[in-house]
Each structure stands twice: as C-alpha cells, then as structure tokens.
C-alpha positions in Angstrom: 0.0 0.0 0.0 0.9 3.7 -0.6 1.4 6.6 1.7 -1.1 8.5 0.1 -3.6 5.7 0.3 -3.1 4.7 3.7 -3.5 8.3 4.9 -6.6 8.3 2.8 -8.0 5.2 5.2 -6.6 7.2 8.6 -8.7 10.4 7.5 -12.2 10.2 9.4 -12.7 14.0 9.6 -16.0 13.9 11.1 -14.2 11.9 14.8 -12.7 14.8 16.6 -9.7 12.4 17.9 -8.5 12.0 14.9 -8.0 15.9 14.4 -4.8 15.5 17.0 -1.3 14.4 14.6 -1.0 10.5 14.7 1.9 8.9 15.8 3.1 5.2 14.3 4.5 2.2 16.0 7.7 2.6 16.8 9.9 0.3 14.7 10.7 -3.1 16.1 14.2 -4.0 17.5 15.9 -7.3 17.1 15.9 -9.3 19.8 13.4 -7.2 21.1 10.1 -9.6 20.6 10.2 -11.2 24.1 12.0 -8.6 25.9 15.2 -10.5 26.4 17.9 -10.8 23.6 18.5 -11.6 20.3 18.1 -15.5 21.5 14.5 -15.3 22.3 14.0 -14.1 18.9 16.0 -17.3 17.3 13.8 -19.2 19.9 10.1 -17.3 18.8 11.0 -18.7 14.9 12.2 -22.5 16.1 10.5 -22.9 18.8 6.8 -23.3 16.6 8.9 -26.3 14.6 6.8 -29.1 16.5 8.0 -32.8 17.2 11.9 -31.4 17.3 14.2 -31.6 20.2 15.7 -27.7 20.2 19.1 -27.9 21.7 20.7 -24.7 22.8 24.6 -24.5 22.4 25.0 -21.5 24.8 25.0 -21.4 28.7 22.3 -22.6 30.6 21.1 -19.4 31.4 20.2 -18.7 27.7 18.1 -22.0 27.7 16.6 -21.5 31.4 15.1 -18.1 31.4 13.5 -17.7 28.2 12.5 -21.3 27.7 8.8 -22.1 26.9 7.5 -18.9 26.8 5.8 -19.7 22.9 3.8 -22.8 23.1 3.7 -24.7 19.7 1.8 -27.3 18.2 2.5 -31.3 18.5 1.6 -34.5 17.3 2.0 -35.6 20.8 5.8 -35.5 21.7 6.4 -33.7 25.1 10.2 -32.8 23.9 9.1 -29.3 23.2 8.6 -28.6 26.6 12.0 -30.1 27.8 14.9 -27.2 27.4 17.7 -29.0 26.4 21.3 -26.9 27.0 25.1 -28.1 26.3 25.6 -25.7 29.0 28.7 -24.0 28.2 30.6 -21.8 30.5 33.9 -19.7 29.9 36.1 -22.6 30.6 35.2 -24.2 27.5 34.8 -21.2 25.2 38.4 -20.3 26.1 39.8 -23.6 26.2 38.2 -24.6 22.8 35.6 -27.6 24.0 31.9 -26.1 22.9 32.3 -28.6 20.0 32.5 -31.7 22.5 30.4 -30.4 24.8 27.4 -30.3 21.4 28.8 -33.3 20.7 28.0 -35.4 24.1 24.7 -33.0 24.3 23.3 -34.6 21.3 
C-alpha cells in the first residue's frame, strides 16, 4: 500500500480524535520480541517447529530463562517442553571444548 492511500484510510474528519497528529508504532528492534535478547528471537521462529528436540549451544542461562514462553503445536511428543542446553561456560569457550560439549549434548 501507498502513503497517500493509507493516509486516505486514517482520514475520518468527522471523529474529533483523529483531528490530534497521529503517531506510528515505533519500529521493532531485534531481539526485542520477548524482551530479552536476540536469543528469544532465534527461539520465537524455532521454537513453533513441532516434534523437534531444540538444543541450545549457549549457557544454561540462555536455555533456562527464556524457555517455553511460545507454546507450539505437536503430534504428541512432550520434547518441546524439555529445554535442552550443552551448558557452556567460559572454561570451555576459552579452552576450545563447545564442539565436545554439542557433541556429548546430542
């Protein structure tokens, strides 16, 4: 749609609250869906993909407090309410072990 046509649809001159200037949405921010971080936006697309088991590669943290909070729907497996975390801390960032800890995770 055009500017000019959805101004068109906004102008009801005959309501007197729509005499006062209109002001939009304000433009959405990345990560900002759940009010967390960019993660619960990766987790708002996947976590609707039903009869998965979503694994997290990131510290438990990431998994734990955002977890669950879009529902989705199933054919009857319960693994999309299990959080499932390699749980990675510092320690194995810095000494080079996320890829075993995904590894034994999955």
């Amino acid at each position: 749609m055009k500017q000019k046509d959805i101004a068109a649809l906004l102008d009801e001159p005959a309501c007197a609250h729509n005499k006062k200037a209109k002001s939009g949405c304000a433009k959405p921010k990345p990560g900002a869906t759940a009010g967390g971080c960019a993660f619960d936006g990766a987790q708002i697309a996947l976590l609707p993909v039903a009869d998965v088991a979503h694994i997290v590669h990131g510290s438990i943290a990431c998994a734990g407090s955002s977890w669950d909070n879009r529902g989705t729907r199933s054919s009857g497996s319960r693994l999309f309410r299990i959080g499932m975390t390699t749980d990675l801390t510092e320690q194995d960032v810095i000494m080079g072990r996320g890829e075993k800890r995904l590894f034994h995770s999955i």
